[in-house]
Structures are given as C-alpha cells and as structure tokens.
DSSP file (Angstrom, degrees, kcal/mol; ACC not computed):
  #  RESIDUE AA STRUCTURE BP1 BP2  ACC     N-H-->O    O-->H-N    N-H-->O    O-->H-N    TCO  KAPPA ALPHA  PHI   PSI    X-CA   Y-CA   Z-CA
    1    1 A X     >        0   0    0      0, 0.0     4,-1.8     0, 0.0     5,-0.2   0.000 360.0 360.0 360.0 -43.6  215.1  174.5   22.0
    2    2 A X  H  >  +     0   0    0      2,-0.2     4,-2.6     1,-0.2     5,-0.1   0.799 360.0  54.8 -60.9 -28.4  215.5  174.1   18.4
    3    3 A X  H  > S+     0   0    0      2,-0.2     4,-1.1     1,-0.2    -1,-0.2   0.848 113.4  48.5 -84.5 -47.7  214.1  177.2   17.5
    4    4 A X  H >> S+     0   0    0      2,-0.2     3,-2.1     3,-0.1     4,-1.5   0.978 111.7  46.5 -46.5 -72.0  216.8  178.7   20.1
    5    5 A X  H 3X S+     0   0    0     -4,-1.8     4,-2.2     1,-0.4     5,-0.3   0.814 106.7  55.5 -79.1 -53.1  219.5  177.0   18.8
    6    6 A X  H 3< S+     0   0    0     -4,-2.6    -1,-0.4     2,-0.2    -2,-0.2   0.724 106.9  55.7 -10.7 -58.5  218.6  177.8   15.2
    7    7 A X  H X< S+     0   0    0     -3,-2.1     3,-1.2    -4,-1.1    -2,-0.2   0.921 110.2  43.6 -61.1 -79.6  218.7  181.5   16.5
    8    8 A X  H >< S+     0   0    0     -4,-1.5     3,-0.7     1,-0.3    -2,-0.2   0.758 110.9  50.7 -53.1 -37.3  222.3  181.2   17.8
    9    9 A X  T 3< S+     0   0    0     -4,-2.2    -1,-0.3    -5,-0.3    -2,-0.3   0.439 117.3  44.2 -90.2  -5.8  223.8  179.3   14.8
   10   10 A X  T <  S+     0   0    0     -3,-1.2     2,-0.3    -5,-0.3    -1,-0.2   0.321  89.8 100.7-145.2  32.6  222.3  182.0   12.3
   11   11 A X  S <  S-     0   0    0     -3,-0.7     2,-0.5    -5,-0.0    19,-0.0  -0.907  75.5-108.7-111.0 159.4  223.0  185.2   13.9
   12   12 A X        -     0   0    0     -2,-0.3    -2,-0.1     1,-0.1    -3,-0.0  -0.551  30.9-126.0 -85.8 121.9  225.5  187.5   13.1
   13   13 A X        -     0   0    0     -2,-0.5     2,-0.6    19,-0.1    19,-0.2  -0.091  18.2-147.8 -88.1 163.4  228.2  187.8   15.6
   14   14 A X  E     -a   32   0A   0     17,-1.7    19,-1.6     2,-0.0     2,-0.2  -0.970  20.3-172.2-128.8 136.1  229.0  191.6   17.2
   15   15 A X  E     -a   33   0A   0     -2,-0.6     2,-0.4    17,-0.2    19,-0.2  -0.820  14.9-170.9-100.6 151.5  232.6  192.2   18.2
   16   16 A X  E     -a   34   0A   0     17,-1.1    19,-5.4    -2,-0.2     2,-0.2  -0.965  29.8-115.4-135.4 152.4  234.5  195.0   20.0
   17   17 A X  E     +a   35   0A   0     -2,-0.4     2,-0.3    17,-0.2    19,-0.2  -0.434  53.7 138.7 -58.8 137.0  238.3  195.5   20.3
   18   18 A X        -     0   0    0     17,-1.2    19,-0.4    -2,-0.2     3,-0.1  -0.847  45.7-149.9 179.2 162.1  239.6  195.2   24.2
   19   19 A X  S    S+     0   0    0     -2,-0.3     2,-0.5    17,-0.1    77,-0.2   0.314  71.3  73.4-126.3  25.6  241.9  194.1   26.5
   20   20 A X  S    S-     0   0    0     76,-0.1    -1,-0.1    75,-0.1     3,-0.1  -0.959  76.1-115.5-123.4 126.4  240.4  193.5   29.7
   21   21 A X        -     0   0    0     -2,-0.5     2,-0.2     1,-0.1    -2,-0.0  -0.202  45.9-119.5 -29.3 157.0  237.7  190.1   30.9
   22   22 A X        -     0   0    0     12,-0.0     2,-0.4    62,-0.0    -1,-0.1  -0.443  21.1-107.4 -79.7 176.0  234.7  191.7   31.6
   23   23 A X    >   -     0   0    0     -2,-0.2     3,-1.8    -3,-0.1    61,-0.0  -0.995  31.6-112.3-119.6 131.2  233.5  191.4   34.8
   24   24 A X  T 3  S+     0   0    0      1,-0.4    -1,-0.0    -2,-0.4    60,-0.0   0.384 117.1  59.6 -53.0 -40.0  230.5  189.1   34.8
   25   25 A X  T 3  S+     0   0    0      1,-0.2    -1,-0.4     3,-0.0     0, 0.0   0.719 114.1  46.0 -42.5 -21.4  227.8  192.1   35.9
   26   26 A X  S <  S+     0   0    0     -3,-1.8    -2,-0.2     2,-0.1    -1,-0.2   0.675  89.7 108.1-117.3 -26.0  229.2  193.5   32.4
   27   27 A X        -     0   0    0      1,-0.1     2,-0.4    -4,-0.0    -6,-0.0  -0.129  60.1-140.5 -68.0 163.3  228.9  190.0   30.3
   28   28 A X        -     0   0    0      4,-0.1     2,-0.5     2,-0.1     4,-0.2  -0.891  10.0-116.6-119.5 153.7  226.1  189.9   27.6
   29   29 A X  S    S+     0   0    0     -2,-0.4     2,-0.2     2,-0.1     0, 0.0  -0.692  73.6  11.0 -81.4 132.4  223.9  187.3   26.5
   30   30 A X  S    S-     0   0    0     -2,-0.5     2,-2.5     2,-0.1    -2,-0.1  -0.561 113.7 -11.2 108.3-151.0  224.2  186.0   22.7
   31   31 A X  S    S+     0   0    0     -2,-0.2   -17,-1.7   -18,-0.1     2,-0.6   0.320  89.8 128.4 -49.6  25.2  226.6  186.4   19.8
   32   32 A X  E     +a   14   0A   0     -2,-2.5     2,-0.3   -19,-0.2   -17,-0.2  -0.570  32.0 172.1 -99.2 140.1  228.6  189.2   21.4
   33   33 A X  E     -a   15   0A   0    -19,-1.6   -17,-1.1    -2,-0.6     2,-0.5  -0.996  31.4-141.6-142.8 144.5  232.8  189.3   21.8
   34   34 A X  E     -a   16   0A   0     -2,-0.3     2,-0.5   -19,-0.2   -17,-0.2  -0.901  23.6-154.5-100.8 151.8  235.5  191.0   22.7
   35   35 A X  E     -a   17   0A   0    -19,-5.4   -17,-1.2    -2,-0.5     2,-0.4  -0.870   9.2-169.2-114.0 116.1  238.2  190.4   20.7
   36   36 A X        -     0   0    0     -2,-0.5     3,-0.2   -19,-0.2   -17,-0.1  -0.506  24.3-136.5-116.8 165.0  241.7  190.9   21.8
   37   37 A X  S    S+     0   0    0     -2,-0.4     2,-0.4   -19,-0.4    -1,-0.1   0.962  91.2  19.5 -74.3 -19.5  244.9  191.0   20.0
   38   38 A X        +     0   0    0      2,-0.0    59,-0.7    -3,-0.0     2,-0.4  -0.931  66.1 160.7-150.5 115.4  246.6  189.0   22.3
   39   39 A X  E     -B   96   0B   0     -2,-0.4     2,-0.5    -3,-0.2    57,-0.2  -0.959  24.6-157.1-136.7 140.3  245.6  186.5   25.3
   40   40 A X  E     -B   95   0B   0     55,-1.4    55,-1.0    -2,-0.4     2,-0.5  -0.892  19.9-159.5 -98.8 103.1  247.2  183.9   27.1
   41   41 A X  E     -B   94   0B   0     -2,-0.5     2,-0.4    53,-0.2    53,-0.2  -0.856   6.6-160.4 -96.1 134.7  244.3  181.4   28.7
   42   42 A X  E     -B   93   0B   0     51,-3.2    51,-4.1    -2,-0.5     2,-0.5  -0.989  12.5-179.2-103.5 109.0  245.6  179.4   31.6
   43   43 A X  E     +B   92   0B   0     -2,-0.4     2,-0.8    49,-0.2    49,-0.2  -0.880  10.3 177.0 -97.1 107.3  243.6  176.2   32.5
   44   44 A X  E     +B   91   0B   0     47,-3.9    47,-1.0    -2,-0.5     2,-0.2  -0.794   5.1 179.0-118.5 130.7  245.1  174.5   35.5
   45   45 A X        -     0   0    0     -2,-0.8     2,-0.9    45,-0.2    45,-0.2  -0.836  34.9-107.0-116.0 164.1  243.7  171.3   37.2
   46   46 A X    >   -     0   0    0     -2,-0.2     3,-1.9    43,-0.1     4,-0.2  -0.617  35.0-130.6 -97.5 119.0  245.1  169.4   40.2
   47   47 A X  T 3  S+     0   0    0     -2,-0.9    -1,-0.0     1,-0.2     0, 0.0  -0.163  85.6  13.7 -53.9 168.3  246.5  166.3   39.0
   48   48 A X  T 3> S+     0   0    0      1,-0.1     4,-1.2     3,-0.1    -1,-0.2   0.682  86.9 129.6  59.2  19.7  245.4  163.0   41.0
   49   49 A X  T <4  +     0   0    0     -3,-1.9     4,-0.4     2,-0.2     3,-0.3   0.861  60.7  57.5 -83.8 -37.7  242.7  165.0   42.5
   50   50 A X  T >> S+     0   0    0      1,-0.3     4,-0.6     2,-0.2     3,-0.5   0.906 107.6  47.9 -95.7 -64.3  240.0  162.5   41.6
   51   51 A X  H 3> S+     0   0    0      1,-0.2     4,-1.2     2,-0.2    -1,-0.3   0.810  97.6  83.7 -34.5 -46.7  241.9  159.6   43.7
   52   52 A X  H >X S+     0   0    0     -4,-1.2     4,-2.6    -3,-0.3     3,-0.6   0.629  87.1  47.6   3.3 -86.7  242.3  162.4   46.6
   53   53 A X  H X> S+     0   0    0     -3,-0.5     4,-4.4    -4,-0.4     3,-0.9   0.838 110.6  54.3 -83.1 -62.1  239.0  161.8   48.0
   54   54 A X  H 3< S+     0   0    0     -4,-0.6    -1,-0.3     1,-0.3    -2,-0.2   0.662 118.4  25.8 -10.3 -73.9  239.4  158.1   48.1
   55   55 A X  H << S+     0   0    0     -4,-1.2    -1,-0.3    -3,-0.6    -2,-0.2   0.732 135.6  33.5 -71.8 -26.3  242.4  157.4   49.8
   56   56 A X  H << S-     0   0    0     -4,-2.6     4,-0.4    -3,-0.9    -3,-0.2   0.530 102.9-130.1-119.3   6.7  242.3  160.7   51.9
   57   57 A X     X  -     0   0    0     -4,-4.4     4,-1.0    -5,-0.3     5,-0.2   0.466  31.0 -58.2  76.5 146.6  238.7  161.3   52.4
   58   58 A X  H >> S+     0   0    0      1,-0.2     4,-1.0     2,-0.2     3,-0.8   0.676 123.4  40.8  14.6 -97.8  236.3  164.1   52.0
   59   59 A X  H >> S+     0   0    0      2,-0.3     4,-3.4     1,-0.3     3,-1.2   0.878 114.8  47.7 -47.4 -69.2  237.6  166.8   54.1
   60   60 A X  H 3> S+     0   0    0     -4,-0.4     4,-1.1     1,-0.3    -1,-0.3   0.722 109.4  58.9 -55.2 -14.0  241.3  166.5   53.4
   61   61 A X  H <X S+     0   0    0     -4,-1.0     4,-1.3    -3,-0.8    -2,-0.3   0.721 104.5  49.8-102.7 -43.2  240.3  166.4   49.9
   62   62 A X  H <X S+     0   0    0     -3,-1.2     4,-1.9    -4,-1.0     5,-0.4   0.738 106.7  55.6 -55.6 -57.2  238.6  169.8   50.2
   63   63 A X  H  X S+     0   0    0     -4,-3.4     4,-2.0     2,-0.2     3,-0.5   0.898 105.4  46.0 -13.1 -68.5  241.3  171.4   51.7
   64   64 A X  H  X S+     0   0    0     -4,-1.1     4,-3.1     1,-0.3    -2,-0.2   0.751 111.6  52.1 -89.3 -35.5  243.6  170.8   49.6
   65   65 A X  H  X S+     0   0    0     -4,-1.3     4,-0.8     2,-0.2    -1,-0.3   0.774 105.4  53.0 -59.2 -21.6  241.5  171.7   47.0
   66   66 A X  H >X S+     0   0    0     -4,-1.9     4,-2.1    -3,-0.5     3,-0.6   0.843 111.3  59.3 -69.9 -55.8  240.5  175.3   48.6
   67   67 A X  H 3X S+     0   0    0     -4,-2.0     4,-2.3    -5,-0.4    -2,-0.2   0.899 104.8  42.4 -28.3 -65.7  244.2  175.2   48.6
   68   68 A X  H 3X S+     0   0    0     -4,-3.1     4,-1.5     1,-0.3    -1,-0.2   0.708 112.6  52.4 -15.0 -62.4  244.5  174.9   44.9
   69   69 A X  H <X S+     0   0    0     -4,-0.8     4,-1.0    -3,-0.6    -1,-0.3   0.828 107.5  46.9 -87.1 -62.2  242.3  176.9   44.2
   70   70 A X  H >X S+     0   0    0     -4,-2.1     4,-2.6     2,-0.2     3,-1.4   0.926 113.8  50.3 -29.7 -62.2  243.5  180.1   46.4
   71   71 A X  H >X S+     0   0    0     -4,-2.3     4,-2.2    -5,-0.4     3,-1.1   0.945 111.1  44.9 -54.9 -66.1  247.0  179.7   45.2
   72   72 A X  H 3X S+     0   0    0     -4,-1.5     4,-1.7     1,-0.2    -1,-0.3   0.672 116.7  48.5 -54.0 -21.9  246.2  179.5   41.4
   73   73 A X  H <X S+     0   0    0     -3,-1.4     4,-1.9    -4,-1.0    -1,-0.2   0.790 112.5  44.2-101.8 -32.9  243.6  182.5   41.7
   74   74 A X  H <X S+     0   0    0     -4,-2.6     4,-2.2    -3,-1.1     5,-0.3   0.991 119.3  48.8 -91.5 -47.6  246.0  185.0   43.7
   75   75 A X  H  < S+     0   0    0     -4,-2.2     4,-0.2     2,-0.2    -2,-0.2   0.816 110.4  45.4 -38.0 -53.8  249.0  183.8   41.0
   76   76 A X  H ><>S+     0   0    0     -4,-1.7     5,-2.7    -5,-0.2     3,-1.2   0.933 119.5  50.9 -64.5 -47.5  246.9  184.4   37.8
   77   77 A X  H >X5S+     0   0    0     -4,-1.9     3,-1.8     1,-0.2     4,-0.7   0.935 105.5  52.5 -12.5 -85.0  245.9  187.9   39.8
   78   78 A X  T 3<5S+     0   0    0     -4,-2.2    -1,-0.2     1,-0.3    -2,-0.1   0.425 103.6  52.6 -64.5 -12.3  249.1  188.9   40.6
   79   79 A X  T <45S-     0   0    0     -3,-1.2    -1,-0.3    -5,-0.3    -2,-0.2   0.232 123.4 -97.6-109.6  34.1  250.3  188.7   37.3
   80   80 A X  T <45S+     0   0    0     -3,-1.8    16,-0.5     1,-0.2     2,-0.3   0.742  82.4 128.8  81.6   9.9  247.3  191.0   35.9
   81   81 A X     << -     0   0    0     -5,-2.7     2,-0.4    -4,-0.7    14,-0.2  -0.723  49.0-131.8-103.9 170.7  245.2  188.2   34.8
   82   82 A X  E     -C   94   0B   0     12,-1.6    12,-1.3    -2,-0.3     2,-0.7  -0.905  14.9-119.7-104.2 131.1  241.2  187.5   35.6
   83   83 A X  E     +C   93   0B   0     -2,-0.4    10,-0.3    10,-0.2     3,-0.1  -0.562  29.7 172.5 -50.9  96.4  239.5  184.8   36.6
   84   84 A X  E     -     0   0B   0      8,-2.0     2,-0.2    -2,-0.7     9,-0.2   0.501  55.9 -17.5-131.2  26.1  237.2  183.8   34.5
   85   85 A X  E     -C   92   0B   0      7,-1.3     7,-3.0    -3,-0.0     2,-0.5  -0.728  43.6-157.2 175.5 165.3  235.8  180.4   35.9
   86   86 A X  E     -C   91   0B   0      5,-0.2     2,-0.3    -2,-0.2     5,-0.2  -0.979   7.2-176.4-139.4 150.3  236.4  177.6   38.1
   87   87 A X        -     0   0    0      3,-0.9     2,-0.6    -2,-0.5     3,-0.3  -0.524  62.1 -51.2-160.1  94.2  235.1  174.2   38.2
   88   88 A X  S    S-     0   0    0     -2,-0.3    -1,-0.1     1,-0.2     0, 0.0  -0.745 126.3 -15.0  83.2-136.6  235.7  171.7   40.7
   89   89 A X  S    S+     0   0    0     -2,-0.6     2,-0.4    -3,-0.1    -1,-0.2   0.296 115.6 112.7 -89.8   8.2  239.7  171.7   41.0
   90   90 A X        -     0   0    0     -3,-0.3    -3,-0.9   -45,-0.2     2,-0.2  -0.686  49.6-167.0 -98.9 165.1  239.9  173.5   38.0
   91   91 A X  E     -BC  44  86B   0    -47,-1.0   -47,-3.9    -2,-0.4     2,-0.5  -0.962   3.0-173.8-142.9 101.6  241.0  176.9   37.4
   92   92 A X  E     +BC  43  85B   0     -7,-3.0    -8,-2.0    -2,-0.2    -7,-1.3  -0.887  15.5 160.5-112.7 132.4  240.7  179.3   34.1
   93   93 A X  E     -BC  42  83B   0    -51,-4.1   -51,-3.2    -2,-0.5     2,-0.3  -0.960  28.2-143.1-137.9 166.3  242.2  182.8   33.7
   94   94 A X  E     -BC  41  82B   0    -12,-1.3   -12,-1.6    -2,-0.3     2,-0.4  -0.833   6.0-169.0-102.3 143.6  243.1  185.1   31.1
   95   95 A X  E     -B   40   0B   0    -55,-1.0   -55,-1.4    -2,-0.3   -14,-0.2  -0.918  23.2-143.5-137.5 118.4  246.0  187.0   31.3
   96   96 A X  E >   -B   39   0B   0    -16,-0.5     3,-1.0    -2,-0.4   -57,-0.2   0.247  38.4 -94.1 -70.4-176.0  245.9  190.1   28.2
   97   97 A X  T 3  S+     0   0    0    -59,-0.7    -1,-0.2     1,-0.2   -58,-0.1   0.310 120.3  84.6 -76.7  33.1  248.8  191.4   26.2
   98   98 A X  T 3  S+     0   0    0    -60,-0.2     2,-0.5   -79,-0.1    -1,-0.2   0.673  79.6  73.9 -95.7 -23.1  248.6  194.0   29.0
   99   99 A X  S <  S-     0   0    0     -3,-1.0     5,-0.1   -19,-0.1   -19,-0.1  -0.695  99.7-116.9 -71.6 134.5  250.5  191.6   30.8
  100  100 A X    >>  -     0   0    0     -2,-0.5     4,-1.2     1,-0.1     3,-0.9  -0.367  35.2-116.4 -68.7 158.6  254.2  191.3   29.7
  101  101 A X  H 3> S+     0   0    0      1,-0.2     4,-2.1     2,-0.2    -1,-0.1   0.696 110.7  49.3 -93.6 -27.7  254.7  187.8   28.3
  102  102 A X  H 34 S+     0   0    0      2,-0.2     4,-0.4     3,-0.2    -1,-0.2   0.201 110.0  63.7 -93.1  13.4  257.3  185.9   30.6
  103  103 A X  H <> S+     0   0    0     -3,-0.9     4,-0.6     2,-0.1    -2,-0.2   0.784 103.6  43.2 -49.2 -58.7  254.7  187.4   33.0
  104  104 A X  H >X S+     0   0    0     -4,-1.2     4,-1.3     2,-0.2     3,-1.0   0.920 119.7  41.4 -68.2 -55.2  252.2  185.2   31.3
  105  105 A X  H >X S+     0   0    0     -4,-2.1     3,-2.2     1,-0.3     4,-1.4   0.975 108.2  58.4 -46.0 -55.6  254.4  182.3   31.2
  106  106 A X  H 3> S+     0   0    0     -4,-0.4     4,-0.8     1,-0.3    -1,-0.3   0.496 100.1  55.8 -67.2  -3.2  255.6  182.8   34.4
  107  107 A X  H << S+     0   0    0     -3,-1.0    -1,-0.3    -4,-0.6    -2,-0.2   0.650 109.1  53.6 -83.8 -46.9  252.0  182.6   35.9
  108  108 A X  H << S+     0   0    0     -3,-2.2    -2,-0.2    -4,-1.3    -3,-0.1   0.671 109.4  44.8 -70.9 -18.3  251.8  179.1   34.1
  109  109 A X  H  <        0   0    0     -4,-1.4    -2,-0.2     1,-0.2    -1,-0.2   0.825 360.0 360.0 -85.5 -35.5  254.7  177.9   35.5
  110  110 A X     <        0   0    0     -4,-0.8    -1,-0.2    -5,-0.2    -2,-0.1   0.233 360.0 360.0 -56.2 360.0  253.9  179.1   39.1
C-alpha cells in the first residue's frame, strides 16, 4: 500500500478541458481530470433520516428514502445535471455551465 500511495502523491496529474461527467464506463483510473470552467455540485441528504428507521421502522424508512432518492435524481436530470454518486440518503450531481445558472440554483432549491 505504501508503495501505491507513494505512486499517487508523486505523479503528475493529466487534465483535459470539458463540460460533461463522464459516464462511469468512460472514467479512468489515476491522476486524470477533467477540468471545467464552471460547475455547480449539489450534495443533498435527507435530514432526520438517521432517526427514521427508529421510530418508523425499516420499511417505511426505505421508502421514503427510495423516495428521496428518485425525486433528487429526476430534479438534478432535468435540469441537465449528472449523477455522479449516491450513498445511503445522499445524493451528488453536477450540473456544468451548460446549464443556465438559476437552472443550477433552481435544482438546489427543488
């Protein structure tokens, strides 16, 4: 692992210009980025979520998260943005300057 980590920390990193996420088939492994001139990242989590399961059990608790989850994905979508991970009740997209910008807000507010 050190010999890895080493590796990572002392190589040089390669950029390209773009404005669109890759799509995951596309991503590459090491120092590689695209770099865009402009991005909005949207993290949204569901507050209280963590109590959920407690008081409302499992199942309901899953729902509502599948809920969540839908809603935030087809919203960040719809305004041109990509998904680009989820974890648990969270939700991350990117939305580029290809999106108009009270797009991009309005996606966070939604």
């Amino acid at each position: 692992m050190k010999g890895e980590v080493k590796k990572i920390f002392g190589e040089s990193w390669k950029t390209r210009d773009g404005d669109v996420v890759p799509d995951p088939e596309n991503l590459r492994l090491g120092n590689d980025a695209i770099e865009f001139k402009r991005a909005t990242v949207l993290y949204a989590d569901l507050s209280g979520s963590t109590n959920l399961v407690s008081t409302e059990g499992w199942t309901f608790a899953a729902e509502i998260y599948k809920t969540y989850l839908y809603c935030a994905a087809r919203i960040i979508r719809s305004e041109g943005g990509s998904i680009t991970s989820y974890d648990g009740d969270r939700v991350m997209g990117v939305l580029s300057e290809k999106a108009n910008l009270s797009l991009r807000y309005g996606a966070a507010l939604r």
